[in-house]
N, C-alpha and C positions, 0 to 999 in steps of 0.2 A: 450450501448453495446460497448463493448472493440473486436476489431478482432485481433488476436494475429497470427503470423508468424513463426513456428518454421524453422527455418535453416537447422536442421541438417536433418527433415524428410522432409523436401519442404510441407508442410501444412500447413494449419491455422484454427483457432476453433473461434467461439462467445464464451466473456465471458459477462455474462448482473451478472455485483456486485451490483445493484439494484432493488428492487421491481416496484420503481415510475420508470415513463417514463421523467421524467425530471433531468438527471443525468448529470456531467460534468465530464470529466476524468481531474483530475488536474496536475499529475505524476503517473510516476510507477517505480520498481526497481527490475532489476533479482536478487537473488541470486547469493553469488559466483560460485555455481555451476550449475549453471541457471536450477534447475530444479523446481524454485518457482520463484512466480510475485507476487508480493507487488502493489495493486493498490490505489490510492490515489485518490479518488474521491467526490462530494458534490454532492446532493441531499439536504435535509434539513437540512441536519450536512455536517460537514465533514467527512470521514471517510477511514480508511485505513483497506482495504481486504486481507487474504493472499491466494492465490490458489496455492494447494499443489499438484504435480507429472504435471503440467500445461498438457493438455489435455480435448478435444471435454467434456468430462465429470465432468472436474473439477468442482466444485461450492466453490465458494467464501467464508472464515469463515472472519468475521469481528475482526478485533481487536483492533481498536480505531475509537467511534464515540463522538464527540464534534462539540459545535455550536464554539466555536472561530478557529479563522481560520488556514488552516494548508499547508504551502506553497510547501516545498518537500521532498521529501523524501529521502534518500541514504541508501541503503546494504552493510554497509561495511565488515562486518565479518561474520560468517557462523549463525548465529540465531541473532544480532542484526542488527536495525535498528534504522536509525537517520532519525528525522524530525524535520524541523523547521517550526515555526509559532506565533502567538500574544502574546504566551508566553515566547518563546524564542527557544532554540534547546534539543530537548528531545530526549532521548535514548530507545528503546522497546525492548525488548527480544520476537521472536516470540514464544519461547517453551510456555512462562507463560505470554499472553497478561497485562504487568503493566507499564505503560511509566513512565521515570525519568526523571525532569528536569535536563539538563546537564549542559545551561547556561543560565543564565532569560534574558530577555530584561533589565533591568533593568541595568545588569552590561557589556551588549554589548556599 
């Protein structure tokens, strides 16, 4: 279970981005316009959630789950995301959850 802080209302909500009780939070990433949280967390995969309008009510849509591992994330532009991991640094678009690899390990 993820407890999240908003600022600007002085509250905070539970987000639980998993079913199993054995979860880890690995990172997270607001939005530019913080009103989404990219959560990055392991359970049996890895897997990265987006919660949309963040709020008591949100619930988590998943949009990438894989067993190789996925170390962080960053929001840098208003629908993508960047994460790296065993394969290298990948690029997501939240509108159409399909990640791209951007640069392999291979050529790091």
């Amino acid at each position: 279970m993820v407890t999240v802080y908003d600022r600007h209302n002085q509250s905070s909500w539970n987000i639980n981005p998993s079913k199993t009780q054995n979860v880890e939070l690995v990172d997270y990433a607001w939005s530019p316009d913080e009103k989404q949280l990219a959560i990055l967390y392991r359970d049996n995969a890895y897997n990265i959630s987006l919660v949309t309008n963040a709020s008591s009510s949100s619930v988590p849509t998943n949009l990438v789950t894989q067993t190789e591992s996925i170390k962080q994330i960053l929001w840098p532009a208003d629908k993508t995301l960047i994460f790296s991991g065993k394969e290298g640094i990948s690029s997501l678009n939240t509108g159409s959850p399909s990640a791209r690899l951007l640069v392999s390990n291979k050529s790091v």
